[in-house]
TINUGU-575643 format. One record per atom (N, C-alpha, C): atom name; residue number from 1; x, y, z. Coordinates in steps of 0.001 Angstrom, whole numbers, plus 500000, padded with zeros to 6 digits. Atoms other than C-alpha are relative to their C-alpha. Layout:
residues N
PT   atome   num        x        y        z
PT      CA   NUM        X        Y        Z
...
This chain:
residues 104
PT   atome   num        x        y        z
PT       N     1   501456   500020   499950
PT      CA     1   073193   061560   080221
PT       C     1   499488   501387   500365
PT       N     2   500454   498802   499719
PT      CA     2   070718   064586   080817
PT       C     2   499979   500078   501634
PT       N     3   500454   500049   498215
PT      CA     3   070356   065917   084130
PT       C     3   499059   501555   499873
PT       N     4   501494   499474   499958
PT      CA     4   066936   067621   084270
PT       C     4   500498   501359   501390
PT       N     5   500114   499231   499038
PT      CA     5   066598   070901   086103
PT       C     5   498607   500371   500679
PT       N     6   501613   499619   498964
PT      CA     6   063895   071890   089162
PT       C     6   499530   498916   499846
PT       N     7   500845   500990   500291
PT      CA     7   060981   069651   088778
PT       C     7   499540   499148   498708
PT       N     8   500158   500919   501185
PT      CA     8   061596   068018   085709
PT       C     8   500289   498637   500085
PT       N     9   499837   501235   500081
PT      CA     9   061453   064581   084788
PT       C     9   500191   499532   498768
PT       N    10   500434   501234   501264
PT      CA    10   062435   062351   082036
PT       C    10   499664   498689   499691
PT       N    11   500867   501480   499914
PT      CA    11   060489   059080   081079
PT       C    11   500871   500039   498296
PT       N    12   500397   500400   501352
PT      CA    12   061553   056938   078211
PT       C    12   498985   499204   499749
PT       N    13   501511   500539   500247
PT      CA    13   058328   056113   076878
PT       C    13   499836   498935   499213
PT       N    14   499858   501641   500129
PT      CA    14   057617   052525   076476
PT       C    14   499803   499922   498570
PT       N    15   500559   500780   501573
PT      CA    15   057238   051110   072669
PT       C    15   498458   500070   499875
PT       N    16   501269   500487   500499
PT      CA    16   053905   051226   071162
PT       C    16   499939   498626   499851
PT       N    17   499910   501323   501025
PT      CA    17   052889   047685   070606
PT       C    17   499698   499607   498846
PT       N    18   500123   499613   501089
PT      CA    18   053072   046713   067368
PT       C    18   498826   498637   499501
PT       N    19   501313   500797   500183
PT      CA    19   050306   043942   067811
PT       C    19   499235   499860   501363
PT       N    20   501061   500498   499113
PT      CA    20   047009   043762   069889
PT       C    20   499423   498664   500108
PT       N    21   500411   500628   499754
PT      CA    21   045667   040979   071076
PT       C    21   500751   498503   498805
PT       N    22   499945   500074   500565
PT      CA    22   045435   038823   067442
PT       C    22   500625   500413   498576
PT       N    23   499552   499153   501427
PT      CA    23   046319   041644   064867
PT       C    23   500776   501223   500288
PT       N    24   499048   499403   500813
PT      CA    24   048794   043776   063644
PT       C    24   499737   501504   500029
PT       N    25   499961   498693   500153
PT      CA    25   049085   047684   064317
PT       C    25   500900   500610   499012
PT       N    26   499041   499370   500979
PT      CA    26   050472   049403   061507
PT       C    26   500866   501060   500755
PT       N    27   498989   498743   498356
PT      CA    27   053348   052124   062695
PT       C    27   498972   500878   499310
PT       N    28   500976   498792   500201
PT      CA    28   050793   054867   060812
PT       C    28   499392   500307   501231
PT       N    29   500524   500250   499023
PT      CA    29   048786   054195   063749
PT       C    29   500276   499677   501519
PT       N    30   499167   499274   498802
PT      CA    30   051363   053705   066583
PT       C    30   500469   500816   500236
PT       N    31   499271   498287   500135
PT      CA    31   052587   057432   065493
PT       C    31   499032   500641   500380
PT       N    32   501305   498936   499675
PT      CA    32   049135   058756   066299
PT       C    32   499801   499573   501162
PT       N    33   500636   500229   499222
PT      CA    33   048381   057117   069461
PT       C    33   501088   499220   500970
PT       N    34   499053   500434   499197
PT      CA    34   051416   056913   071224
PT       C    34   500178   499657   502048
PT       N    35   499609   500435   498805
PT      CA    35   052472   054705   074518
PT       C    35   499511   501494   501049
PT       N    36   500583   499400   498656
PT      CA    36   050968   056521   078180
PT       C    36   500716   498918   500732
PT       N    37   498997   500473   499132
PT      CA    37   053851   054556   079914
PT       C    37   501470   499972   499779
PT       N    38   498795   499576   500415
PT      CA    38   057239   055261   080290
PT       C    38   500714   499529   501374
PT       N    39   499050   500080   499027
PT      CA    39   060092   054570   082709
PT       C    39   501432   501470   500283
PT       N    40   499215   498434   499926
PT      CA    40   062093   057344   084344
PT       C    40   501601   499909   500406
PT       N    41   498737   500322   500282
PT      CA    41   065478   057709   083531
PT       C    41   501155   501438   500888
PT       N    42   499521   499476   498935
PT      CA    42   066408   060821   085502
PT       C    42   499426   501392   500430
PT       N    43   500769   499702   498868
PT      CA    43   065255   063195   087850
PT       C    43   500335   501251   500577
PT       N    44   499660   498796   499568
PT      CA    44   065220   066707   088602
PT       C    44   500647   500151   501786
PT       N    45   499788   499888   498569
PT      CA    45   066565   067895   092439
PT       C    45   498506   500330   500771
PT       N    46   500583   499327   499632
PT      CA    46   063470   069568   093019
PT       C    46   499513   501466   500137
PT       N    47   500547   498163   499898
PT      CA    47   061992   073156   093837
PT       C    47   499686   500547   501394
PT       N    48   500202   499134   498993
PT      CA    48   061589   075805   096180
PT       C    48   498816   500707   499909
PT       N    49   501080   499089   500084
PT      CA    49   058440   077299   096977
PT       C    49   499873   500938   500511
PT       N    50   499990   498608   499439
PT      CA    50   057572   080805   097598
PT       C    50   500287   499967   501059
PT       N    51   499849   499508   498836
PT      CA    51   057714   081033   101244
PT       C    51   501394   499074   500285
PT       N    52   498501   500094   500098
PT      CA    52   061589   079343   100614
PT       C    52   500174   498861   499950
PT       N    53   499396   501508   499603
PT      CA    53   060951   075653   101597
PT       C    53   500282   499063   498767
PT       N    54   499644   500570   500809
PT      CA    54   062614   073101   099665
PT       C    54   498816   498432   499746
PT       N    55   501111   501124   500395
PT      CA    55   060307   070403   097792
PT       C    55   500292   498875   499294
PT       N    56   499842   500896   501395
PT      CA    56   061808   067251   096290
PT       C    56   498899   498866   499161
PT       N    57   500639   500522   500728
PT      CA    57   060565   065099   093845
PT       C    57   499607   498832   500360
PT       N    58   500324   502060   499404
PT      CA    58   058885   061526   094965
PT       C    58   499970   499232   498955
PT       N    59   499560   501275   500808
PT      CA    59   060076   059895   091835
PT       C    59   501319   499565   499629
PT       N    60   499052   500006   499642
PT      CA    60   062969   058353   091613
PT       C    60   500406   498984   498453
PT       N    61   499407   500812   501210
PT      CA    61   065317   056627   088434
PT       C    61   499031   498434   499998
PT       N    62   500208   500938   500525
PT      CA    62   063656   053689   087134
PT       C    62   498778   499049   500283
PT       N    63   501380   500247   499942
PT      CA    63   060199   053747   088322
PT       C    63   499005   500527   498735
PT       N    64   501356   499525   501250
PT      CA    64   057161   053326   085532
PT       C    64   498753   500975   500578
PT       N    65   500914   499622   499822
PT      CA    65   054488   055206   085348
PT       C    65   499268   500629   498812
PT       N    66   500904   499947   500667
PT      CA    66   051877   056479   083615
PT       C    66   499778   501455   499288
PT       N    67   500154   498097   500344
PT      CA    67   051046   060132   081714
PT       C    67   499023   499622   498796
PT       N    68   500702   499819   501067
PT      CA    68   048629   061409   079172
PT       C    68   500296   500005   498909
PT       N    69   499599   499870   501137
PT      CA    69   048926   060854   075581
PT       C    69   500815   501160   499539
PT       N    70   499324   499188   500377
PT      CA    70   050210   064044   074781
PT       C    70   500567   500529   500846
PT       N    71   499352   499017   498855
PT      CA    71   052110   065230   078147
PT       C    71   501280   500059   499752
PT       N    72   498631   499544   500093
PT      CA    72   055305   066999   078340
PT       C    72   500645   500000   498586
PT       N    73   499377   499620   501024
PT      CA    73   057781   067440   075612
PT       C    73   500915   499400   499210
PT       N    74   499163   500919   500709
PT      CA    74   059775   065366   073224
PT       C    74   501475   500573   500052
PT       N    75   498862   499503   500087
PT      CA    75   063121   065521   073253
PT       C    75   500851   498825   499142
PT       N    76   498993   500481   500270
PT      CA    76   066505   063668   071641
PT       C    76   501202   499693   500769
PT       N    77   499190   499729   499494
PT      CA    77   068989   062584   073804
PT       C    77   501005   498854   499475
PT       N    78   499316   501218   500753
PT      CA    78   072079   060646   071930
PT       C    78   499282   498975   498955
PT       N    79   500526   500431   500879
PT      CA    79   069410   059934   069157
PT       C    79   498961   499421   500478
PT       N    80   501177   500744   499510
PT      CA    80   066930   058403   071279
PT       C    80   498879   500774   500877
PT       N    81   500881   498916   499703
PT      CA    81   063784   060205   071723
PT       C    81   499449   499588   501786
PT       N    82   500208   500393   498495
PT      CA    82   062909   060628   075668
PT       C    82   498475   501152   500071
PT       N    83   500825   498832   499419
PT      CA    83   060027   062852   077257
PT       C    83   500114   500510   501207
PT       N    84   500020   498667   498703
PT      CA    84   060406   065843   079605
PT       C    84   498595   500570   500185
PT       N    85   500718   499450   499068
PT      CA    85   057975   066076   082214
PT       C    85   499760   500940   501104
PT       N    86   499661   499777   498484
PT      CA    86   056892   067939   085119
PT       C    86   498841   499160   501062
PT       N    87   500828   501150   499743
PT      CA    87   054992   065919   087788
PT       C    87   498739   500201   500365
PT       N    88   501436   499645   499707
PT      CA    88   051732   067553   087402
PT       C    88   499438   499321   498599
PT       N    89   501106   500866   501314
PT      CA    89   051423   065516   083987
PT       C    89   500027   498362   500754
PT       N    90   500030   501843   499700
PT      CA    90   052283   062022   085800
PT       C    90   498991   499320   500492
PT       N    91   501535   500052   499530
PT      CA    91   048975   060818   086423
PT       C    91   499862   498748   501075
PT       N    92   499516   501189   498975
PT      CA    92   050490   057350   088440
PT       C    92   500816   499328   499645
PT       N    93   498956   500585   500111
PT      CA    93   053071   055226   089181
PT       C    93   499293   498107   499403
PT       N    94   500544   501332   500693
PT      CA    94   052713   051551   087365
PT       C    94   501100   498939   500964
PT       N    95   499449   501536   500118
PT      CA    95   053966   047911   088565
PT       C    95   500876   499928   498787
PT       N    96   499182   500067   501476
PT      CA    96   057055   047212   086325
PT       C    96   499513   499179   499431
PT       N    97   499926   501343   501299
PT      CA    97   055274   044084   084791
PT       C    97   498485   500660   499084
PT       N    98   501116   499563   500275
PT      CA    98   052179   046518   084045
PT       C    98   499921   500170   498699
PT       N    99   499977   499880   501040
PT      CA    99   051466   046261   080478
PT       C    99   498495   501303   499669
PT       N   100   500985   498779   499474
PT      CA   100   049540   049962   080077
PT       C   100   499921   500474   498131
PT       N   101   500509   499876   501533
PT      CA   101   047778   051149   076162
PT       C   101   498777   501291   500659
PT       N   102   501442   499640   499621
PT      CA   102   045330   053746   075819
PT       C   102   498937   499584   499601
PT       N   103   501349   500468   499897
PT      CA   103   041709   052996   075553
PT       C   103   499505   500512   498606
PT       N   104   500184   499568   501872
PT      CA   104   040009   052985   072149
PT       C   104   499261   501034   500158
């Protein structure tokens, strides 16, 4: 598996759903307006800040949470696309039963 350096994070980012409510999202349309929830799969050590002190990270393997449509960076890891964060895009942590979409 990856192991993230400094303050990085990786989330695999939850499935688009592929139906709302009643009807039917085409994937055209789950490719444009992709999932803002993800679960984090692993976890930088942390960072040092200028004046030397050490700073770790307060998220930890296999907590959800939340990020902006377009935050951080796509990646591939063993074919399965993940996203690399750092935790100034994580905007909050979610309830695992939290079913989270963005807003029209």
């Amino acid at each position: 598996m990856i192991e993230p350096l400094r303050e990085r994070i990786v989330v695999q980012r939850d499935e688009a759903p592929d139906k709302i409510g009643e009807i039917w999202v085409p994937e055209t349309v789950r490719s444009r307006r992709p999932a803002v929830s993800g679960t984090v799969v692993a976890v930088g050590p942390g960072y040092y800040q200028p004046g030397g002190s050490f700073v770790p990270l307060e998220f930890e393997v296999g907590d959800r949470v939340g990020f902006s449509s377009f935050a951080g960076t796509e990646i591939l890891v063993d074919g399965s696309a993940h996203l690399m964060l750092v935790p100034e895009e994580i905007i909050c942590r979610l309830p695992r039963e939290a079913n989270v979409e963005p807003a029209a």
